[in-house]
C-alpha positions in Angstrom: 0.0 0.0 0.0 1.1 3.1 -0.7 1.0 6.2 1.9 -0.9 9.2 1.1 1.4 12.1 -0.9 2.5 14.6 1.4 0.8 17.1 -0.2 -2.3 15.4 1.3 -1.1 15.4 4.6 -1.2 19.2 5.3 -5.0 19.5 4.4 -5.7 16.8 6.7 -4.1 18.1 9.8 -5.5 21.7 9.5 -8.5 19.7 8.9 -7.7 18.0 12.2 -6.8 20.8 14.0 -9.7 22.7 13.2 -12.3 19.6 14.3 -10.5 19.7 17.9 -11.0 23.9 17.7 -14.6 22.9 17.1 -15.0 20.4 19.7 -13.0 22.4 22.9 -15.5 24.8 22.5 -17.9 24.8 25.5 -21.8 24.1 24.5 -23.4 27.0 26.2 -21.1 29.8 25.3 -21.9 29.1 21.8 -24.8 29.9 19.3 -24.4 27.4 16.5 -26.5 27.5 13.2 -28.8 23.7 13.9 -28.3 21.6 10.8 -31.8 22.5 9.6 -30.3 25.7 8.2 -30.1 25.9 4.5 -30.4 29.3 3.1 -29.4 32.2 5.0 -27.2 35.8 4.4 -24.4 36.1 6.9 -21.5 39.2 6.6 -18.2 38.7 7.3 -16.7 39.6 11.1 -16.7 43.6 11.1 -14.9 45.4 14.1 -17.3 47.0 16.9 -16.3 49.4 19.7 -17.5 50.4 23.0 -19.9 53.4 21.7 -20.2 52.0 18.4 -23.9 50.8 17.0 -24.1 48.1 14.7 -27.2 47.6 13.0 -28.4 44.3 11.2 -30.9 45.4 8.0 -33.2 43.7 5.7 -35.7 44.6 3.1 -38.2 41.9 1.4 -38.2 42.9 -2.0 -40.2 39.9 -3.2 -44.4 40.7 -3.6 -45.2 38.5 -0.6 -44.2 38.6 3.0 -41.7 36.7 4.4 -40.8 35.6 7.9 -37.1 35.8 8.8 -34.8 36.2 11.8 -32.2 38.7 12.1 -29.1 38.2 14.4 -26.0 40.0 15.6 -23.5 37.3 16.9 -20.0 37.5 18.8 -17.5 36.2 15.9 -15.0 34.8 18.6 -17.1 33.5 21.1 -19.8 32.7 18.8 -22.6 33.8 20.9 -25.8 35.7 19.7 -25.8 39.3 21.4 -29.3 40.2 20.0 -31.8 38.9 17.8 -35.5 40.1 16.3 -37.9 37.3 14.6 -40.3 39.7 11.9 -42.7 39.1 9.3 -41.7 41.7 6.5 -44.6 42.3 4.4 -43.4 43.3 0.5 -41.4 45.9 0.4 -41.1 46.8 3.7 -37.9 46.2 6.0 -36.6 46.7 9.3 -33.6 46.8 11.4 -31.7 45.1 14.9 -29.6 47.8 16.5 -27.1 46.7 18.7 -25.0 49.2 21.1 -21.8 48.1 22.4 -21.5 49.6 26.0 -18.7 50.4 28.2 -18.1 47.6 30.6 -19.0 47.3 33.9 -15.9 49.5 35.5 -16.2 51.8 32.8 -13.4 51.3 30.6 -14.1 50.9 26.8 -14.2 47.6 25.9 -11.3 46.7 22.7 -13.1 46.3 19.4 -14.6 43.2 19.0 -15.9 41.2 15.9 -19.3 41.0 15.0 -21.5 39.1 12.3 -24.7 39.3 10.8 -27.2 37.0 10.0 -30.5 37.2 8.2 -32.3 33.6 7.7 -35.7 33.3 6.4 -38.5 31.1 8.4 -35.6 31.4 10.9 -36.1 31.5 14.7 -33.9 30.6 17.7 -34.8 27.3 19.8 -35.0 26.9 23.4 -31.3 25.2 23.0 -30.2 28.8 22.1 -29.7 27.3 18.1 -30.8 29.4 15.3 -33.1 27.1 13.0 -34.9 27.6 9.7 -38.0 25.8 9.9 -37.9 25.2 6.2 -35.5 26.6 3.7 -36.4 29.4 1.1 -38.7 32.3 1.3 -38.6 35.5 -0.2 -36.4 37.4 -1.7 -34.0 39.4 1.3 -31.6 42.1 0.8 -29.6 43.0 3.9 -26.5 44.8 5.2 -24.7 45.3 8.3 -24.3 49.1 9.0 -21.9 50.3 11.9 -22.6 54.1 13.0 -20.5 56.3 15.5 -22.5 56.3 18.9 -24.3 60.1 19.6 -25.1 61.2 23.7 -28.1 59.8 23.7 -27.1 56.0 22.5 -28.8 56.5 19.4 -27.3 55.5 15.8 -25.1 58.6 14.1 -23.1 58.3 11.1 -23.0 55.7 9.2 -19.0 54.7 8.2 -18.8 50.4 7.3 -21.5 48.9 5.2 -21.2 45.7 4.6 -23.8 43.8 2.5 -24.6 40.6 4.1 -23.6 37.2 1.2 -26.3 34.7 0.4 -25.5 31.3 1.3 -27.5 28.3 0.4 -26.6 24.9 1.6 -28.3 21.8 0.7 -26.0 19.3 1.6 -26.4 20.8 5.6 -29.8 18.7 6.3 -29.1 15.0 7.5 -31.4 12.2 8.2 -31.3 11.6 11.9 -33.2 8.1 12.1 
């Protein structure tokens, strides 16, 4: 028998590496995406400071309405730090807004990475799992939006926009019998 080119060998350990990453992570300080999702729009990690809002948009351009969540997780922990379920009806669209404080001693926290997610017929189970209770629906445009704080903790200036990606995945579902 032959043994596997090197070549081979390097994907294999990151691939490794990354499964023990995956599975030192403790259960409850995580939000993970239950197999069930399919279709979904997510951004990339975008930096947020103490002070700093992000907000989490989506628009249903599609003529009828759609259900969908929106989320704002940590990107290193991954945990979700604030979520809204709506039913946009065509054309209309809405937004999660999400403040970064100061910490409890009152020293700015450093800036950390945030993501967005939008996933239609989404919601989050009692597990703390976002899950799509069928895939599809709609047609979603969305953007993550970070904005200067103001006095009053309301939104200023907008300076990142990031349009949130459409992912579809339909090799995610598994039989579980």
């Amino acid at each position: 028998m032959n043994p596997a080119p090197r070549f081979l060998m390097v994907p294999a350990k990151i691939t490794l590496l990354a499964l023990l990453v995956c599975l030192a992570v403790p259960a409850h300080a995580s939000v993970l995406f239950e197999d069930s999702v399919q279709d979904f729009q997510v951004s990339g990690p975008v930096a947020l400071s103490s002070g700093q809002n992000a907000s989490v948009c989506a628009t249903n351009l599609d003529d009828s309405p759609v259900s969908i969540l929106i989320g704002l997780l940590q990107a290193d922990t991954p945990s979700l730090l604030a979520s809204k379920q709506v039913t946009l009806a065509p054309g209309a669209g809405t937004c999660l807004n999400f403040t970064r404080q100061l910490q409890p001693n009152g020293n700015p926290q450093s800036g950390a990475n945030v993501i967005g997610a939008v996933v239609p017929q989404g919601r989050v189970n009692g597990q703390g799992e976002i899950v799509q209770d069928r895939p599809g629906g709609g047609c979603i445009a969305a953007s993550v939006q970070i904005q200067f704080g103001t006095a009053n903790n309301l939104p200023g200036q907008t300076f990142l926009y990031v349009p949130l990606q459409d992912h579809h995945d339909a090799h995610r579902r598994h039989d579980r019998d």
